[in-house]
C-alpha positions in Angstrom: -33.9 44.5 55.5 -36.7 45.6 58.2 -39.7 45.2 56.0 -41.3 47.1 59.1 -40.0 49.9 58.8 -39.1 50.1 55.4 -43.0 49.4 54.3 -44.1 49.2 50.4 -46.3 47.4 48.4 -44.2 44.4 47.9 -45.8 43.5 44.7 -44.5 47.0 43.1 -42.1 47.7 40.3 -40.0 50.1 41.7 -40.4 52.7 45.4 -37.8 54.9 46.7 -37.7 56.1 50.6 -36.5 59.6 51.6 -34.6 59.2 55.2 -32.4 61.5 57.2 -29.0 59.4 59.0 -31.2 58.6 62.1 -33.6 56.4 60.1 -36.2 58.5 59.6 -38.2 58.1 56.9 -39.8 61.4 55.3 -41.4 59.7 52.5 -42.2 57.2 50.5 -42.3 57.3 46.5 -43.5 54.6 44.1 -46.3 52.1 43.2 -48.8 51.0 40.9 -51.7 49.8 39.8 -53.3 47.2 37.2 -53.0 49.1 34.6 -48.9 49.8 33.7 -45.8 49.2 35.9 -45.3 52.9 36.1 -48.6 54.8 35.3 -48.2 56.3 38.8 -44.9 57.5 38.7 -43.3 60.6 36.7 -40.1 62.4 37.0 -42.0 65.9 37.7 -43.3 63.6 40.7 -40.4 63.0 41.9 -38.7 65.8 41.4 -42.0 67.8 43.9 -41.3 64.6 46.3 -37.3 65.5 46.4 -37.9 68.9 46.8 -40.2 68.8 49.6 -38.2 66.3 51.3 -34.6 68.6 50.9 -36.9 71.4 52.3 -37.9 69.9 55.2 -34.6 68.4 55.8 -33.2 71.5 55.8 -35.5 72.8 58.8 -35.7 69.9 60.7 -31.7 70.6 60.3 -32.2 74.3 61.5 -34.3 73.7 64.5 -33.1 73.2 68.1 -33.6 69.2 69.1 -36.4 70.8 71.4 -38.5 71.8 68.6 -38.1 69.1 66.3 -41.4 67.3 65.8 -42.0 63.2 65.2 -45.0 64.5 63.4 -42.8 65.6 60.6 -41.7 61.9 59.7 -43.7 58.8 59.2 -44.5 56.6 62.2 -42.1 53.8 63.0 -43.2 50.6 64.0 -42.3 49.8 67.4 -40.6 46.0 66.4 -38.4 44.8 63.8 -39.2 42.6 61.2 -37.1 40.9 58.5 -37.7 38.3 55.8 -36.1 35.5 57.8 -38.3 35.6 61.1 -41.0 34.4 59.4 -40.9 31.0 60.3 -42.4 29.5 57.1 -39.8 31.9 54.3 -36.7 30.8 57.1 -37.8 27.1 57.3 -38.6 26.6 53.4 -36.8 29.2 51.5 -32.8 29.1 49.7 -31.5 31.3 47.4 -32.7 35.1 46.9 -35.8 36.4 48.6 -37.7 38.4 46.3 -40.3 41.2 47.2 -43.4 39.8 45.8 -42.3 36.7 48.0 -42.0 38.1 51.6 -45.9 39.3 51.4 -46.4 35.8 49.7 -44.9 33.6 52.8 -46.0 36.5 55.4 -50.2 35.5 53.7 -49.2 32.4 53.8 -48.2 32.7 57.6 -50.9 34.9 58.8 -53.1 31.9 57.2 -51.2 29.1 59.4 -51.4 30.9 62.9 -54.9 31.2 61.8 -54.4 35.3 61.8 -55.3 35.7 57.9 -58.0 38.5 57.2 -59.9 39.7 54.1 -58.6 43.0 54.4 -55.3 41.2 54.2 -56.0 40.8 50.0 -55.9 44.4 49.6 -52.8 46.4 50.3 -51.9 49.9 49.5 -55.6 51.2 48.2 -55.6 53.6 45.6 -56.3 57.0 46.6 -59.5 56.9 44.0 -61.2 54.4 46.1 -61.6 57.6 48.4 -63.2 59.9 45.7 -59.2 61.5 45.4 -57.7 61.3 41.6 -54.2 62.7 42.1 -51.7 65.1 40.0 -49.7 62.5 38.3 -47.3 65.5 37.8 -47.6 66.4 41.4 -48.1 63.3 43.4 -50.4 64.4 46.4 -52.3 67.6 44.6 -56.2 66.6 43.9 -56.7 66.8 40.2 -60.4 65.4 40.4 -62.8 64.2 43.3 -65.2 61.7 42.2 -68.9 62.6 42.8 -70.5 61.4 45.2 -67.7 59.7 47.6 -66.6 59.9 50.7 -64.2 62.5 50.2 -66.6 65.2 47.7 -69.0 64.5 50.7 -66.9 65.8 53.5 -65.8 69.2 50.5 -62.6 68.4 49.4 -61.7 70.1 46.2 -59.8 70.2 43.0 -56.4 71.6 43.8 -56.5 71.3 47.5 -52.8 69.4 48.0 -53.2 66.7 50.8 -50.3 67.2 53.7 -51.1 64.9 55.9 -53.9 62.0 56.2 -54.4 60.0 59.6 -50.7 60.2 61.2 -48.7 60.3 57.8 -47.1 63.5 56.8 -47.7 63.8 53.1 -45.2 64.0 50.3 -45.8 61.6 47.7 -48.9 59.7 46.3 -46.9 56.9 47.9 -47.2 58.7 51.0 -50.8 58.7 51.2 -51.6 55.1 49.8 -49.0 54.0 52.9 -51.5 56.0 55.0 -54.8 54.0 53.6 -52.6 51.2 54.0 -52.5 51.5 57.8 -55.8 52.7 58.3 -58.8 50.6 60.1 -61.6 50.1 58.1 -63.8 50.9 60.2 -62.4 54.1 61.6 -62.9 57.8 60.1 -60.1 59.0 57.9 -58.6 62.2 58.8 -57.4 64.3 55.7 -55.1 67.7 56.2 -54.6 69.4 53.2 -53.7 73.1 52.4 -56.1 75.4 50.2 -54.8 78.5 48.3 -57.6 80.6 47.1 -57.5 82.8 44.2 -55.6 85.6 45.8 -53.2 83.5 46.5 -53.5 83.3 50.2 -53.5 79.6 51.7 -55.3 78.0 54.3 -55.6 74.6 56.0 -58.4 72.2 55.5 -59.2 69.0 58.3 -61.8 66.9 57.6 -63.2 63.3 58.6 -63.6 60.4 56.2 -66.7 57.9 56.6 -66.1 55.6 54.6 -67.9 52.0 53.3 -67.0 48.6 54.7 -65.1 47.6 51.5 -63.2 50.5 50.5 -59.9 49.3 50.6 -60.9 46.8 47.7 -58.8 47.0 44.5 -58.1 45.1 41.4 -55.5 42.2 42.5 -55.3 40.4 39.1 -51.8 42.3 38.4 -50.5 40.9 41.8 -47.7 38.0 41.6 -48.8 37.5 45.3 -51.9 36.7 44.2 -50.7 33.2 43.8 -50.4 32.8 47.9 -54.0 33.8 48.8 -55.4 31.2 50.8 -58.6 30.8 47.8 -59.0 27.3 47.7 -60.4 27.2 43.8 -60.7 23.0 43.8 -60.0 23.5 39.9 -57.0 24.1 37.4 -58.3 26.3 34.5 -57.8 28.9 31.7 -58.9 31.9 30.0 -59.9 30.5 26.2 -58.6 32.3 23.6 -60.6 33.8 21.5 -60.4 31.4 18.5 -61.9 28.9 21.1 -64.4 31.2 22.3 -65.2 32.1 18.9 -65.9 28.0 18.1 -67.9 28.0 21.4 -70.3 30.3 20.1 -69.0 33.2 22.7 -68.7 36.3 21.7 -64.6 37.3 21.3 -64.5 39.5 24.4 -66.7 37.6 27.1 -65.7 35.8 29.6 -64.8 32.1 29.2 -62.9 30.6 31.9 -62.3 26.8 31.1 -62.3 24.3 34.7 -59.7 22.1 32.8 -59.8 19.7 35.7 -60.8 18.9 39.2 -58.6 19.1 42.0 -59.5 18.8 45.8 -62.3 20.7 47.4 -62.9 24.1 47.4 -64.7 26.5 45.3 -65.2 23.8 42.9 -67.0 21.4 44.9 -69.0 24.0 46.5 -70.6 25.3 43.6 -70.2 21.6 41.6 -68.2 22.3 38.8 -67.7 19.6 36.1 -64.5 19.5 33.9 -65.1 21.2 30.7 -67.4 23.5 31.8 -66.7 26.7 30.7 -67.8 29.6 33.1 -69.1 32.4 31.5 -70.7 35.2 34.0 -70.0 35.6 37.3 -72.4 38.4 39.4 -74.0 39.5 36.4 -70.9 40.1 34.4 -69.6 38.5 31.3 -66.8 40.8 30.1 -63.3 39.3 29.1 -61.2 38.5 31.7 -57.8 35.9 32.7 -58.0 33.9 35.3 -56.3 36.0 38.0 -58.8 38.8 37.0 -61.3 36.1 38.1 -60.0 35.1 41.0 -59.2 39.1 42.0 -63.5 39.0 41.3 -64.5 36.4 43.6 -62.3 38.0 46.3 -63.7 41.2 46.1 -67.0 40.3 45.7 -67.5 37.4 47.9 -66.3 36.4 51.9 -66.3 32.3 53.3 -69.7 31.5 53.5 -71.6 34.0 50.9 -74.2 32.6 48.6 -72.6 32.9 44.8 -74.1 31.8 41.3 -72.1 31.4 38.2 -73.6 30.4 34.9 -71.4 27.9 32.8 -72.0 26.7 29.5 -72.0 22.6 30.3 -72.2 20.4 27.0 -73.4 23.5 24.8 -76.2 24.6 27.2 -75.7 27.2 29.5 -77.0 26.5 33.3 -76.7 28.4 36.5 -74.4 27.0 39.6 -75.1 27.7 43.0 -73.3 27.6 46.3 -71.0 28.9 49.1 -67.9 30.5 48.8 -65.5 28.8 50.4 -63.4 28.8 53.5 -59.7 29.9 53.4 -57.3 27.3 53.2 -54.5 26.4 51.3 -51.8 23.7 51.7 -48.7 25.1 50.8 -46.0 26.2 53.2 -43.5 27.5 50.4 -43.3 30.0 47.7 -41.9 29.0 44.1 
């Protein structure tokens, strides 16, 4: 499979693509978030995807070759990639290649040829992290636009339905988290969407994005590739349960991560961690969470080399730990 030009969220449940017999790819349907395996998804979705999709077939179909326009379909990538050329998944791999495990060896590899970046952790943002809360029934209609964000800012409005944002025609919430996918960071977002007023008449809507340094950020606790990121912890640990919180004198919904041992450097040394300590607040916060929801809040909160405090509760007193985050590194060169 080219996992270039086929593009998804490998960690997903389930994503359809709509092509024609050339290989172009109208749109994209599918993914998730950390909340349910298919929150995002809904039949009337997908039916409003299909639709669109037959529609447009159908005049791409009509049109002279002259007329018809790239613009319709989403961008290819101008190389091929597949699982097996990257070096690390070809070298160390047998048996069947899962999804979760191509993005898992391709962090792993970016981290080896020394190409790994933070923005790397956070693929597929949610179209929320924009100020856009989509039709679930609809997939790319605005059912809500948070106050105050980028995209309330620049006007858009309840019911406006988003055709098209940077160079990604629009189809599918799928469509448009592919879109903040490939966006820079640090580049304007340009949103196209069409506006029908209360006559009825329609109109088209273009607008510019600005948007923070960290917008991309999401939850990654969910993620089975989480296990690849290059976050050298320096400790094996556990979320308590709540009997043992309990027993601890923690309240049954706080946050009590338990450093059962010390292993290597890393995040552990850094901050000097002691087994048995049981940390209990990290940036303020002190709300339940597992482990990977721990480790999806140090990477969302913190870059190599930031200043970080934890407090821990260390032989039944609780004490504050200092230090730097840590560098990116990880040893392993091969994906259970």
């Amino acid at each position: 499979m080219d996992v270039a030009r086929f593009e998804f969220d490998l960690d997903t449940t389930w994503t359809a693509f709509f092509i024609d017999a050339d290989r172009n790819i109208y749109s994209r349907y599918g993914g998730r978030d950390e909340s349910t395996s298919d929150g995002r998804q809904t039949k009337a979705s997908l039916l409003q995807t299909m639709r669109e999709v037959l529609e447009l077939h159908e005049q791409r179909k009509a049109a002279s070759r002259l007329l018809v326009k790239d613009a319709d379909v989403h961008p290819a990538p101008s190389a091929k990639l597949t699982p097996k050329d990257i070096p690390l998944l070809r070298d160390n791999h047998s048996g069947c290649v899962h999804c979760h495990q191509v993005r898992e060896y391709r962090l792993l590899q970016a981290f080896h040829d020394g190409e790994f970046r933070r923005d790397d952790l956070f693929p597929f943002p949610l179209p929320e992290n924009i100020g856009l809360k989509l039709d679930r029934d609809h997939g790319h209609r605005v059912s809500e636009v948070v106050e105050k964000s980028a995209a309330a800012v620049e006007g858009l409005r309840p019911g406006d339905t988003i055709v098209r944002v940077n160079d990604v025609p629009v189809h599918s919430e799928g469509d448009v988290r592919w879109a903040l996918h490939r966006a820079k960071s640090d580049q304007p977002l340009a949103i196209v969407a069409r506006r029908q007023s209360p006559s009825g008449d329609s109109s088209t809507v273009s607008t510019e994005l600005r948007l923070s340094a960290n917008w991309k950020q999401t939850e990654l606790g969910w993620r089975k590739s989480l296990r690849s990121v290059p976050l050298p912890l320096g400790f094996l640990g556990y979320a308590m349960g709540r009997e043992e919180r309990t027993a601890a004198g923690l309240k049954p919904d706080s946050l009590a991560i338990k450093v059962a041992s010390i292993r290597g450097s890393g995040l552990a040394t850094n901050l000097d961690l002691k087994k048995g300590d049981l940390i209990i607040q990290l940036d303020g916060q002190r709300g339940e969470r597992t482990l990977d929801q721990f480790k999806s809040d140090l990477l969302r909160r913190y870059a190599p080399g930031d200043k970080m405090e934890l407090r821990v509760l260390r032989d039944g007193r609780e004490v504050s730990v200092e230090g730097l985050f840590p560098k990116w590194h990880t040893n392993d060169v091969s994906v259970p």
